[in-house]
C-alpha positions as CSV (number, residue, x, y, z in Angstrom):
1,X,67.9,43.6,-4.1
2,X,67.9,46.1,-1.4
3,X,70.0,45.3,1.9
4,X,68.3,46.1,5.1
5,X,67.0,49.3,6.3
6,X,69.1,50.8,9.2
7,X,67.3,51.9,12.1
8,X,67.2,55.3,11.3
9,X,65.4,54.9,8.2
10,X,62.0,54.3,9.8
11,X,62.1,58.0,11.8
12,X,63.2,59.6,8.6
13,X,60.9,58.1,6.5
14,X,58.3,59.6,9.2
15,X,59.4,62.8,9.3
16,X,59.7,63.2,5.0
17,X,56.1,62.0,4.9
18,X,55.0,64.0,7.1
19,X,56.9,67.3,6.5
20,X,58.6,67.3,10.0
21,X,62.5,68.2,11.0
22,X,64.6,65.9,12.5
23,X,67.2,66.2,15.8
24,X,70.0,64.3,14.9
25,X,73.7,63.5,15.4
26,X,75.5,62.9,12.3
27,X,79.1,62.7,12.2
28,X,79.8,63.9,15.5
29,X,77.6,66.7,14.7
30,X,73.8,68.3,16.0
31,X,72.1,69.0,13.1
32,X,68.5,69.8,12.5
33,X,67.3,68.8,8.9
34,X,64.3,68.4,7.0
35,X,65.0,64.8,5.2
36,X,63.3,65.2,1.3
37,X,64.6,62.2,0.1
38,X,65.5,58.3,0.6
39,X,67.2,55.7,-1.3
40,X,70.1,53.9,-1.7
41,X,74.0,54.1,-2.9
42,X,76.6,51.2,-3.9
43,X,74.1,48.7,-1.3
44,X,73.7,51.6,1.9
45,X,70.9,53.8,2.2
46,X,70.9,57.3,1.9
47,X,69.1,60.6,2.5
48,X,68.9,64.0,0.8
49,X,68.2,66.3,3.8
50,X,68.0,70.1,4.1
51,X,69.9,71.7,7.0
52,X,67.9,74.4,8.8
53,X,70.2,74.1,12.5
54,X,73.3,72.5,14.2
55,X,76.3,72.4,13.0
56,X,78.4,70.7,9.6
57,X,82.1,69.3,9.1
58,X,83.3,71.7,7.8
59,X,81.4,73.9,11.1
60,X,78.6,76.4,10.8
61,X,75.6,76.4,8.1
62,X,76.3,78.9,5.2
63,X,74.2,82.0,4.5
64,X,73.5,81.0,1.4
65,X,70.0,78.4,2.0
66,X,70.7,76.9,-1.7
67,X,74.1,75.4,0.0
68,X,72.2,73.8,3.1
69,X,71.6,70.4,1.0
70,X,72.8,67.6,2.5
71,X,73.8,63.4,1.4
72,X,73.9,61.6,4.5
73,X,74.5,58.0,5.0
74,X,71.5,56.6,6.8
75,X,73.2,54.1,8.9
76,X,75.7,56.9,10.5
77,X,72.5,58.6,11.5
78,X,72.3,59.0,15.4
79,X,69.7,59.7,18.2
80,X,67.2,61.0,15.2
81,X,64.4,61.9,16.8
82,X,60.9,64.1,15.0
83,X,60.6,67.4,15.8
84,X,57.6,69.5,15.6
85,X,59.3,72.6,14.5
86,X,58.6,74.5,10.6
87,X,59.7,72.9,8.1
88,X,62.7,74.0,5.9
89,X,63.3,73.8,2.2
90,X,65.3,75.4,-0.6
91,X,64.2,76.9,-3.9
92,X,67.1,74.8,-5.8
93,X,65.7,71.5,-4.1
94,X,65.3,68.3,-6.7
95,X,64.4,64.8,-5.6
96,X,67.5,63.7,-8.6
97,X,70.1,63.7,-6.7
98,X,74.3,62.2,-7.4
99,X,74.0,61.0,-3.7
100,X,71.0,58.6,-4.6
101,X,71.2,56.6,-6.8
102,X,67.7,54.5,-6.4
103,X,65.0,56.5,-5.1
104,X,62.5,54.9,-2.7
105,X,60.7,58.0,-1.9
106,X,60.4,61.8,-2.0
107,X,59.0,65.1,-1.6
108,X,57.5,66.0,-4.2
109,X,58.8,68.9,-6.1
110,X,56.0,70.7,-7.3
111,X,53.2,69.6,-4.5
């Protein structure tokens, strides 16, 4: 059974079906991502995002646009609010991912 959806789920969700970038905070961080995919992990949900602004942990976004993928814990999401902006993907981008381990939805790869 799957726990509760944390409230940043529900703008995510909005944003993947819709093919819109998110403002967030994450980790003390701004970030800008496009999310592609939800699920869950070990009982929390999770999100496969692509990083197109902001910042990371380990500081700014690499140069490479493969290495912009993100696994983000859903309920450590922050202030995530839809942005109108474009739309950012990667040509190495796959819904199967080792930070999701039950899919609920996704973009799909070849549209």
């Amino acid at each position: 059974m799957t726990p509760g959806r944390p409230p940043a789920w529900a703008v995510l969700e909005q944003a993947l079906r819709h093919k819109h970038p998110v403002h967030m905070r994450y980790r003390g961080n701004e970030r800008l991502v496009c999310p592609h995919a939800l699920g869950w992990k070990d009982g929390r949900a999770k999100a496969l995002v692509y990083q197109t602004g902001g910042t990371t942990g380990e500081g700014e976004l690499p140069a490479d646009p493969r290495q912009r993928w993100r696994s983000l814990f859903v309920d450590e999401v922050e202030q995530a609010t839809i942005s109108m902006g474009a739309w950012g993907t990667a040509e190495n981008y796959t819904p199967i991912s080792n930070g999701i381990a039950q899919l609920d939805l996704y973009v799909d790869p070849d549209p």
